[in-house]
Structures are given as structure tokens and as C-alpha cells.
N, CA, C and O atoms as CSV, one atom per row, in Angstrom:
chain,resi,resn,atom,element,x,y,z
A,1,UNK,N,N,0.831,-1.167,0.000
A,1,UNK,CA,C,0.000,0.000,0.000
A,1,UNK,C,C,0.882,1.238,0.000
A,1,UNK,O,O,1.583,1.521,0.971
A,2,UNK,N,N,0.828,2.056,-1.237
A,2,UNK,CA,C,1.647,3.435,-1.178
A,2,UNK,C,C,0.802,4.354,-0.639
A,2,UNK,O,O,-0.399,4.304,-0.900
A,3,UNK,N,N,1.298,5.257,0.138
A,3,UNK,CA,C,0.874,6.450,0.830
A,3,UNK,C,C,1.021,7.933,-0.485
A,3,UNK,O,O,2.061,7.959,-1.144
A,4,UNK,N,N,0.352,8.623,-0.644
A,4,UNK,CA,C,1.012,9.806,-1.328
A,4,UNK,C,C,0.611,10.656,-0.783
A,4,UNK,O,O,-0.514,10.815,-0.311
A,5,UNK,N,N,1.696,11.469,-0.782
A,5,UNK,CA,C,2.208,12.896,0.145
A,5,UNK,C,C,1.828,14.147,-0.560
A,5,UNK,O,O,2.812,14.739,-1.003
A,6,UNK,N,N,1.110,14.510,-0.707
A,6,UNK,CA,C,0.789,16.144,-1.137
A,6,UNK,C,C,2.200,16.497,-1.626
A,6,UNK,O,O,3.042,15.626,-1.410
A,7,UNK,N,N,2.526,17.371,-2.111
A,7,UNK,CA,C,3.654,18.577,-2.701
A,7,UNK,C,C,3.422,19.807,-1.444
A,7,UNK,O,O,4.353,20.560,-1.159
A,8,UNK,N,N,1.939,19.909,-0.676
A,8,UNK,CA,C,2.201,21.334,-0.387
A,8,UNK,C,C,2.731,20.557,1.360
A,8,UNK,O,O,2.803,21.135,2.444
A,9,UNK,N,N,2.901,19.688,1.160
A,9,UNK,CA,C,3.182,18.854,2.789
A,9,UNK,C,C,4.666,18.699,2.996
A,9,UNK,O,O,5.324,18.723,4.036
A,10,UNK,N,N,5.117,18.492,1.413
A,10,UNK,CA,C,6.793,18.248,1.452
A,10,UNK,C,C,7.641,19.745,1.795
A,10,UNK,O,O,8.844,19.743,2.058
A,11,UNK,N,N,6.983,20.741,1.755
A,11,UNK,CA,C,7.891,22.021,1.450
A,11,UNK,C,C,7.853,22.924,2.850
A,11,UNK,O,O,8.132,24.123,2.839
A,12,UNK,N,N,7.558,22.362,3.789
A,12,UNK,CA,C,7.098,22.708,5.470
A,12,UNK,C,C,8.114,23.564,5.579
A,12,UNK,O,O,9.300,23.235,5.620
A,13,UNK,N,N,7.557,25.008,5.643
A,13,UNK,CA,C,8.647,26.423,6.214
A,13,UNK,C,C,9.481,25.691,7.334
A,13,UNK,O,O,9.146,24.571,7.718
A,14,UNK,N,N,10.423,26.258,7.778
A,14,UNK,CA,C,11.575,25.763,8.653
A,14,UNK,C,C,10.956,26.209,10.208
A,14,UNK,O,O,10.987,25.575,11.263
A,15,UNK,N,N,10.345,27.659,9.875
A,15,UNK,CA,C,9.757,28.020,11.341
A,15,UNK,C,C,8.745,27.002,11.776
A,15,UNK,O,O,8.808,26.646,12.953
A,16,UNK,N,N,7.743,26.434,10.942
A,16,UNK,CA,C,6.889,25.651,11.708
A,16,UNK,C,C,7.430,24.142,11.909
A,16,UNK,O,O,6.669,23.193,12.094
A,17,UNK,N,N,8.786,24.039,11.854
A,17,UNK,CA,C,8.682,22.417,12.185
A,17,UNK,C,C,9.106,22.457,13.540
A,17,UNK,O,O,9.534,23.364,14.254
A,18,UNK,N,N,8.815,20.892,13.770
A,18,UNK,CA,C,8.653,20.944,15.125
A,18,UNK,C,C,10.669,21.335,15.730
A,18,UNK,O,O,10.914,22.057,16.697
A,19,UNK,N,N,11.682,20.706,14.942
A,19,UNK,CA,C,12.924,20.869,15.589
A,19,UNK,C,C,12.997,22.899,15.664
A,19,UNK,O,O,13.548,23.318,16.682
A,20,UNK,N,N,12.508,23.931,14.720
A,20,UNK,CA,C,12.206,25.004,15.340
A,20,UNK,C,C,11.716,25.350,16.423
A,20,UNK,O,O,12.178,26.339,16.991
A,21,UNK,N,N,10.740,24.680,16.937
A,21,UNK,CA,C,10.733,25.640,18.025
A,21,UNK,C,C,10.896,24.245,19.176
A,21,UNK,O,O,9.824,24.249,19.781
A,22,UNK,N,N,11.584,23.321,19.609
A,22,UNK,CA,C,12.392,22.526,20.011
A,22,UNK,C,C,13.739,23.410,20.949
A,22,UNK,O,O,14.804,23.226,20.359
A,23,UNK,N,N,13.877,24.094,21.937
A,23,UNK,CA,C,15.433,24.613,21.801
A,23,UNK,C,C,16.197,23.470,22.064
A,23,UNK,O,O,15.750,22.400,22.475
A,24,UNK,N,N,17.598,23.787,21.763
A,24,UNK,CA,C,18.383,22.764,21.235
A,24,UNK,C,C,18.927,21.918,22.017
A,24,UNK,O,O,19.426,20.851,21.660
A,25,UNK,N,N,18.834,22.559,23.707
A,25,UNK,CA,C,19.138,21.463,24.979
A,25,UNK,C,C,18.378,20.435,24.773
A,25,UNK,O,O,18.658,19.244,24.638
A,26,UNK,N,N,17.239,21.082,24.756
A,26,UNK,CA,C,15.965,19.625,24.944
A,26,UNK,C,C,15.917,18.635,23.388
A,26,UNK,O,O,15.521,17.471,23.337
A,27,UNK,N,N,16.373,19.365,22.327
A,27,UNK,CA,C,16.479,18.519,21.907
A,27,UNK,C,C,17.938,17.589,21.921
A,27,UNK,O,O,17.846,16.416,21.560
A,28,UNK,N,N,18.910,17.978,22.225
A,28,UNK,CA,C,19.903,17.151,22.454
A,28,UNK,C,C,19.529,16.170,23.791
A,28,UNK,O,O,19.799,14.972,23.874
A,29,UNK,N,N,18.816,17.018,24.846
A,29,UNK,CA,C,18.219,15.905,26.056
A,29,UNK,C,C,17.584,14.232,25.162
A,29,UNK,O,O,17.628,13.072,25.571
A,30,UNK,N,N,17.114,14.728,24.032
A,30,UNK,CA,C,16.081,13.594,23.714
A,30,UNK,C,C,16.685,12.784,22.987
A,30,UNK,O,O,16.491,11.570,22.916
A,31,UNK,N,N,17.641,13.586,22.270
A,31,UNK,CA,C,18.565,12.546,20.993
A,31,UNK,C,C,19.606,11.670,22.334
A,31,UNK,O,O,19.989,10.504,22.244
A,32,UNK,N,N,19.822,12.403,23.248
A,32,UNK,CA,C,20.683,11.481,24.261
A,32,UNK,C,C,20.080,10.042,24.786
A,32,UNK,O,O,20.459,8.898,24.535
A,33,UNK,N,N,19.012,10.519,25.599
A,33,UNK,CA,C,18.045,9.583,25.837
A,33,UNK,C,C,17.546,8.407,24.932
A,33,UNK,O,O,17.334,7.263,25.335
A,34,UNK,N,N,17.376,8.899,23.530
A,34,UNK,CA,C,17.735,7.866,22.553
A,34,UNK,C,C,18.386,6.958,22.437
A,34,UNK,O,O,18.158,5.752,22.347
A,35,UNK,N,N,19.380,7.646,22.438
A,35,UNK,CA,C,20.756,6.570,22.207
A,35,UNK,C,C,20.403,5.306,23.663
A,35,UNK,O,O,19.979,4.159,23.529
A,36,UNK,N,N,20.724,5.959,24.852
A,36,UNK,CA,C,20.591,4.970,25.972
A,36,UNK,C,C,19.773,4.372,25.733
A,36,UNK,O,O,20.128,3.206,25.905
A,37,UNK,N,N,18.150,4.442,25.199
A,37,UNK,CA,C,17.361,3.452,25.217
A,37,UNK,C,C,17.523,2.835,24.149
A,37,UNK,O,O,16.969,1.746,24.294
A,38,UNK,N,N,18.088,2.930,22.890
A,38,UNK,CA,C,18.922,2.739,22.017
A,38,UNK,C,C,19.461,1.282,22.052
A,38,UNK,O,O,19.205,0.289,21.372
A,39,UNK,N,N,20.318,1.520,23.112
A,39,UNK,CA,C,21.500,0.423,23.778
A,39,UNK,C,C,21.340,-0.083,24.558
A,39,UNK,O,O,22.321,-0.601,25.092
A,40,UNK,N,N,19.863,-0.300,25.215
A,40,UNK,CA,C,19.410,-0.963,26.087
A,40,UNK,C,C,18.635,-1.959,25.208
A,40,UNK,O,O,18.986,-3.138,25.153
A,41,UNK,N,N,17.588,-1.487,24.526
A,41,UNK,CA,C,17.089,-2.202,23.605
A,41,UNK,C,C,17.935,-3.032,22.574
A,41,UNK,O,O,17.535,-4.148,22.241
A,42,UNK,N,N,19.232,-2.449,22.005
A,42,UNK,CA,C,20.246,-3.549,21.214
A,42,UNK,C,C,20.401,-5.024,22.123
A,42,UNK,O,O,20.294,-6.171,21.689
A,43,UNK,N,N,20.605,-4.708,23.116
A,43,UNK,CA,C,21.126,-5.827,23.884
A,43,UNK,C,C,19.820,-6.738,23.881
A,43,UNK,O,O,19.782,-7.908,23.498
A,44,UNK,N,N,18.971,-6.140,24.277
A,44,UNK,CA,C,17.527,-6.934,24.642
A,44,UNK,C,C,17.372,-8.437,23.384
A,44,UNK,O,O,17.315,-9.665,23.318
A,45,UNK,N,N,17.365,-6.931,22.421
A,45,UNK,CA,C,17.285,-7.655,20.940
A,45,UNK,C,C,18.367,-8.814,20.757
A,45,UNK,O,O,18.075,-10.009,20.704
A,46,UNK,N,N,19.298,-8.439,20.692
A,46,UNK,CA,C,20.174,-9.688,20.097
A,46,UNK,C,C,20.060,-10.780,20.937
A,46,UNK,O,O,20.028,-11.917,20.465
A,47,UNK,N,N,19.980,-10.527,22.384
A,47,UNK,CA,C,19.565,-12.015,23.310
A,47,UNK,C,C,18.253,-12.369,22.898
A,47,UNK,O,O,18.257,-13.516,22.453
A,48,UNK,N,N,17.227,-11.880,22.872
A,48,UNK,CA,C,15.872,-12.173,22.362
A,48,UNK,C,C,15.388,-12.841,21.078
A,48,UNK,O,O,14.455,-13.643,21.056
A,49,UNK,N,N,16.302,-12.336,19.686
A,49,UNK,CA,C,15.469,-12.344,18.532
A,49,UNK,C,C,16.003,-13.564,17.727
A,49,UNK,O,O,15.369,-13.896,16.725
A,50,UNK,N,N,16.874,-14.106,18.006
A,50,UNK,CA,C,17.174,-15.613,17.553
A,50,UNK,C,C,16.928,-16.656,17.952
A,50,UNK,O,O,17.108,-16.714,19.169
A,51,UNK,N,N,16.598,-17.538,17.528
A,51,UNK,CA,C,16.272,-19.124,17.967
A,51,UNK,C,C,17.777,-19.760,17.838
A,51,UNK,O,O,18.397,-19.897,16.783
A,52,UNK,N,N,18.155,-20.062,18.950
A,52,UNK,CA,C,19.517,-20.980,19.242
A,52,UNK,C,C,19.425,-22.076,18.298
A,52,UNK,O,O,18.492,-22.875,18.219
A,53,UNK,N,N,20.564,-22.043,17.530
A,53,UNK,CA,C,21.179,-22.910,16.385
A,53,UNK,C,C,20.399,-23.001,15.556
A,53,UNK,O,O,20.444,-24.086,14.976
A,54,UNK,N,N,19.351,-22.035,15.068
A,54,UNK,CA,C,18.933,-21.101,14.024
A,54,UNK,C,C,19.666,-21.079,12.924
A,54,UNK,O,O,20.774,-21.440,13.322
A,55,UNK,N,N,19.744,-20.861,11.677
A,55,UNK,CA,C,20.547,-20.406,10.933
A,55,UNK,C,C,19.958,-18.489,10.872
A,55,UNK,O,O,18.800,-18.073,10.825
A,56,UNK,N,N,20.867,-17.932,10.892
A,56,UNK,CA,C,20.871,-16.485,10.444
A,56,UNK,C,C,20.103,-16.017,8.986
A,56,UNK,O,O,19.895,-16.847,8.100
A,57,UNK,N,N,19.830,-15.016,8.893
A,57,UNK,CA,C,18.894,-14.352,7.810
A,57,UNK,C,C,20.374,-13.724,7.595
A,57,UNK,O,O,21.145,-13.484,8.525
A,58,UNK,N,N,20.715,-13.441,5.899
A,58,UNK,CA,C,21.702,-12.589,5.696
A,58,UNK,C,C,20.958,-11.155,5.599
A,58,UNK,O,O,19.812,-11.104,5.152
A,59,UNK,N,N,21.720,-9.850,6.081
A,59,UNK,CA,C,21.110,-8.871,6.114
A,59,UNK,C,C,20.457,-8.101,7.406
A,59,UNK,O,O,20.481,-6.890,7.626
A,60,UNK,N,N,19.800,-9.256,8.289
A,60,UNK,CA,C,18.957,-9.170,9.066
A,60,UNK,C,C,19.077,-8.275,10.276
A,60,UNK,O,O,18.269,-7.556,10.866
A,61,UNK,N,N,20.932,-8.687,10.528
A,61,UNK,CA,C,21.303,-7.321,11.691
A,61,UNK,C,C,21.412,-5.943,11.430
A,61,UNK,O,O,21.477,-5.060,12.285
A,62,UNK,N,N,21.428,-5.793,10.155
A,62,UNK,CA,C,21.150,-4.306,9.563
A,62,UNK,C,C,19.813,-3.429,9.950
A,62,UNK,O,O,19.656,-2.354,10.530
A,63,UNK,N,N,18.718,-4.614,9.220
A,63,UNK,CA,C,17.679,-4.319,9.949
A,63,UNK,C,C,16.993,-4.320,10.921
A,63,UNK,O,O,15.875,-3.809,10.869
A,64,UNK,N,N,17.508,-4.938,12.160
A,64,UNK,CA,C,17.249,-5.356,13.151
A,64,UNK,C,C,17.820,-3.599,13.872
A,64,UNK,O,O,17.200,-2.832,14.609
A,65,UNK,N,N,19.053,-3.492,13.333
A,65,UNK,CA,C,19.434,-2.499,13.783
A,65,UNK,C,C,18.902,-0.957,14.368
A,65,UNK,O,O,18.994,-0.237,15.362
A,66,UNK,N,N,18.053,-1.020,12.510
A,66,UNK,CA,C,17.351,0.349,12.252
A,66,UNK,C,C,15.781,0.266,12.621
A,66,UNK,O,O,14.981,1.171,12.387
A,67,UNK,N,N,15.508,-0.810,13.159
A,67,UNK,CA,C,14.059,-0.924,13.733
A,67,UNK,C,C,14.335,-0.527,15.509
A,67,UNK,O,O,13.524,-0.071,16.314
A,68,UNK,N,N,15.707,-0.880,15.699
A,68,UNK,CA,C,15.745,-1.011,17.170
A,68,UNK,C,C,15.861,0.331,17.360
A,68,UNK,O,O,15.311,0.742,18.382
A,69,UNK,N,N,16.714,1.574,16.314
A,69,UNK,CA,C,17.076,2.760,16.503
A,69,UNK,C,C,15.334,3.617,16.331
A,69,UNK,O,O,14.791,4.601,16.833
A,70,UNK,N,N,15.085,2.902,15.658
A,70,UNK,CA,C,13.662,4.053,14.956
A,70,UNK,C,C,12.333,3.983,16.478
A,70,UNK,O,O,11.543,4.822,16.911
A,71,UNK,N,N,12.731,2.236,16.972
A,71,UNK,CA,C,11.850,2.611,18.672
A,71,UNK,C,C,12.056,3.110,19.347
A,71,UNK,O,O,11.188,3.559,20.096
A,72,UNK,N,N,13.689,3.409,19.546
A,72,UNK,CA,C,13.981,3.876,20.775
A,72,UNK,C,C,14.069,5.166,20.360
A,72,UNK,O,O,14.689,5.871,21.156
A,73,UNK,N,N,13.531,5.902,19.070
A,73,UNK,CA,C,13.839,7.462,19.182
A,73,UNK,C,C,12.290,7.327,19.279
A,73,UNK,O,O,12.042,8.509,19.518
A,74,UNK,N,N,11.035,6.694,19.259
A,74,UNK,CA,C,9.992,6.651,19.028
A,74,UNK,C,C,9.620,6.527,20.240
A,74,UNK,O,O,8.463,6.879,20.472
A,75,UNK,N,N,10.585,5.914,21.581
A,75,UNK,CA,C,10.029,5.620,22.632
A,75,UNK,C,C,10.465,7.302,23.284
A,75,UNK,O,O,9.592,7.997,23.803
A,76,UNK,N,N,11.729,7.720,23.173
A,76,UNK,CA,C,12.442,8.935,23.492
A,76,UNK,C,C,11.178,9.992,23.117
A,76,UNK,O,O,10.780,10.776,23.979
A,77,UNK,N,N,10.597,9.958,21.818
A,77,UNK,CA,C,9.863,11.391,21.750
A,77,UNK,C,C,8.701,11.517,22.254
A,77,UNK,O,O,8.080,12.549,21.998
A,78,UNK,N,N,8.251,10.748,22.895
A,78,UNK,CA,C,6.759,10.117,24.031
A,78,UNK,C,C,7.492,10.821,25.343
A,78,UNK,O,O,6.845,11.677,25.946
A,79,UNK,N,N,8.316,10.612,25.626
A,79,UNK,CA,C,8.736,10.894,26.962
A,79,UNK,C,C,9.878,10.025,27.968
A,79,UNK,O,O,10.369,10.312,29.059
A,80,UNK,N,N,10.042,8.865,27.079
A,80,UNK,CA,C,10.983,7.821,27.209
A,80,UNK,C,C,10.815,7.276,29.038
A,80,UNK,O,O,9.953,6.583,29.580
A,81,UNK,N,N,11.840,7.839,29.494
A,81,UNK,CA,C,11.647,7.030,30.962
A,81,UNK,C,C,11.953,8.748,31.828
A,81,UNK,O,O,12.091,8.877,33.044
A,82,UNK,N,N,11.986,9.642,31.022
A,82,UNK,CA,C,11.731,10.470,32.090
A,82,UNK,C,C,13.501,11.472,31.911
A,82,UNK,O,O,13.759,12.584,32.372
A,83,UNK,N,N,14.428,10.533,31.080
A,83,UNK,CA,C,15.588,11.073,31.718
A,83,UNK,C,C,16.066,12.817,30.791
A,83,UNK,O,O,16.969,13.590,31.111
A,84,UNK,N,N,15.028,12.953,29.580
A,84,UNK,CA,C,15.741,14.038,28.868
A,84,UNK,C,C,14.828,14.394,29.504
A,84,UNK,O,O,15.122,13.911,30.597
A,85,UNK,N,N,13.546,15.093,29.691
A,85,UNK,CA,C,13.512,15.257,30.872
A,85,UNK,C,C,13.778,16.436,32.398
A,85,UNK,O,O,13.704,17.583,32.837
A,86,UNK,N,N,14.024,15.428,32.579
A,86,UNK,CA,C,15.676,15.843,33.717
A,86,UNK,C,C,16.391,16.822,33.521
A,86,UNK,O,O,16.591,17.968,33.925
A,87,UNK,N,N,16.901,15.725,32.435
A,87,UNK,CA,C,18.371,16.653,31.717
A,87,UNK,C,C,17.960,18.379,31.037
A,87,UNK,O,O,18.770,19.302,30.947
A,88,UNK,N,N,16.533,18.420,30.644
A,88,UNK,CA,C,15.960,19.233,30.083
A,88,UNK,C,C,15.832,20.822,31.042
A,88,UNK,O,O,16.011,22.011,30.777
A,89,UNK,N,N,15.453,20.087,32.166
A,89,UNK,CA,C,15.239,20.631,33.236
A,89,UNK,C,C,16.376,21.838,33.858
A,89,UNK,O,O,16.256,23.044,34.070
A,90,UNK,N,N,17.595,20.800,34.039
A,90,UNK,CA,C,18.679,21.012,34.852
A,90,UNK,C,C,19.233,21.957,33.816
A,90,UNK,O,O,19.486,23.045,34.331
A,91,UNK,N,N,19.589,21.891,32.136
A,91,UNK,CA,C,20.147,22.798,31.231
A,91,UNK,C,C,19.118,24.030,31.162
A,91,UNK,O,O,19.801,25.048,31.048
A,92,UNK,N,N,18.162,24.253,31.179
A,92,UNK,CA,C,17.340,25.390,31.392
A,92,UNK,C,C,17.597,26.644,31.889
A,92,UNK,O,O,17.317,27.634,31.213
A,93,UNK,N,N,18.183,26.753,33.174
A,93,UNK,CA,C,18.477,27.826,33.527
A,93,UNK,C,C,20.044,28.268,33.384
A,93,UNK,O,O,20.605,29.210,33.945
A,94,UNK,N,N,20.689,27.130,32.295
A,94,UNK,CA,C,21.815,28.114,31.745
A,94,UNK,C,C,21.773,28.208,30.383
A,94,UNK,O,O,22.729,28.647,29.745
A,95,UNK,N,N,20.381,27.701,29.689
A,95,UNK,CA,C,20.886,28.324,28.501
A,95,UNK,C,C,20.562,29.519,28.004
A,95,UNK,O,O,19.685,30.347,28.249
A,96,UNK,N,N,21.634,29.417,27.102
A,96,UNK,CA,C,21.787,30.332,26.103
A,96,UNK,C,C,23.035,31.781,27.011
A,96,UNK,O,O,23.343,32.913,26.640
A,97,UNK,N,N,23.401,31.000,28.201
A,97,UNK,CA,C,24.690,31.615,28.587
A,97,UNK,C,C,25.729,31.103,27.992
A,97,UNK,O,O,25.556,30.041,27.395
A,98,UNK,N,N,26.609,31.506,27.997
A,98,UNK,CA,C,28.493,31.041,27.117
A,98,UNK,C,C,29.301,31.578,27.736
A,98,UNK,O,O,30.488,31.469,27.430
């Protein structure tokens, strides 16, 4: 099933997307948080997703890869476990000092 995307949907001014008005702590809070759940979830996965003495899918850790990255930024932009967050919190009252 193909989806089709409007033309006037692809050309989204820069001010209204969401990484605009995002400031850039919080979004680095979230891309961080990513990653950790990221690498929590890799591990999960590779103990989890094979059947012992299985033969391997060629390819498969590639994709295994980019499904595990695309949840855990999917779990991160919900609110993840709380930690960007935090982190969001605590960078607040210095930014945009240098």
C-alpha cells in the first residue's frame, strides 16, 4: 500500500517544524536519551530475537538495527523514561549563557 504525500506537505517552512521551536538542549536531552534506550534495547534484541542454532537471515542485523534505533527514538519522543527530561530541566536555567 503506497501512501502519497501532497507537494504542499513536502515544502514545510523551517519556522513551523517541530525541531524550530524545540530549543536545542531539549532537543539534544532527547537525541541522548535515545541513544541509551537505544543500547538498552540492542542488547535486549540480540539475546531475544534468535532461535539458538537457528541459521541467520543474511542482512537481518542491519535491519534489526534500524528498527531497534527508529523505537527507541519513538520511545524517546513520548517521553521515554523520564531522563531528557531531567536533563531538560537542569540545562534550562543556563541556557543560552556562554
Amino acid at each position: 500500500m503506497n501512501t502519497i504525500i501532497p507537494s504542499s506537505l513536502i515544502n514545510i517552512p523551517p519556522e513551523l517544524s517541530v525541531a524550530a521551536k524545540t530549543p536545542r538542549g531539549e532537543r539534544a536531552a532527547r537525541e541522548f536519551e535515545a541513544s541509551l534506550i537505544g543500547s538498552l534495547l540492542e542488547g535486549l534484541e540480540k539475546t531475544f530475537a534468535e532461535v539458538p542454532g537457528a541459521p541467520g537471515i543474511a542482512g537481518s542485523d542491519d535491519y534489526n538495527y534500524l528498527g531497534t534505533r527508529a523505537l527507541a527514538s519513538g520511545i524517546a519522543s513520548q517521553g521515554g523514561f523520564g531522563i531528557a527530561a531531567l536533563i531538560s530541566r537542569s540545562l534550562t536555567p543556563h541556557e543560552g549563557k556562554h
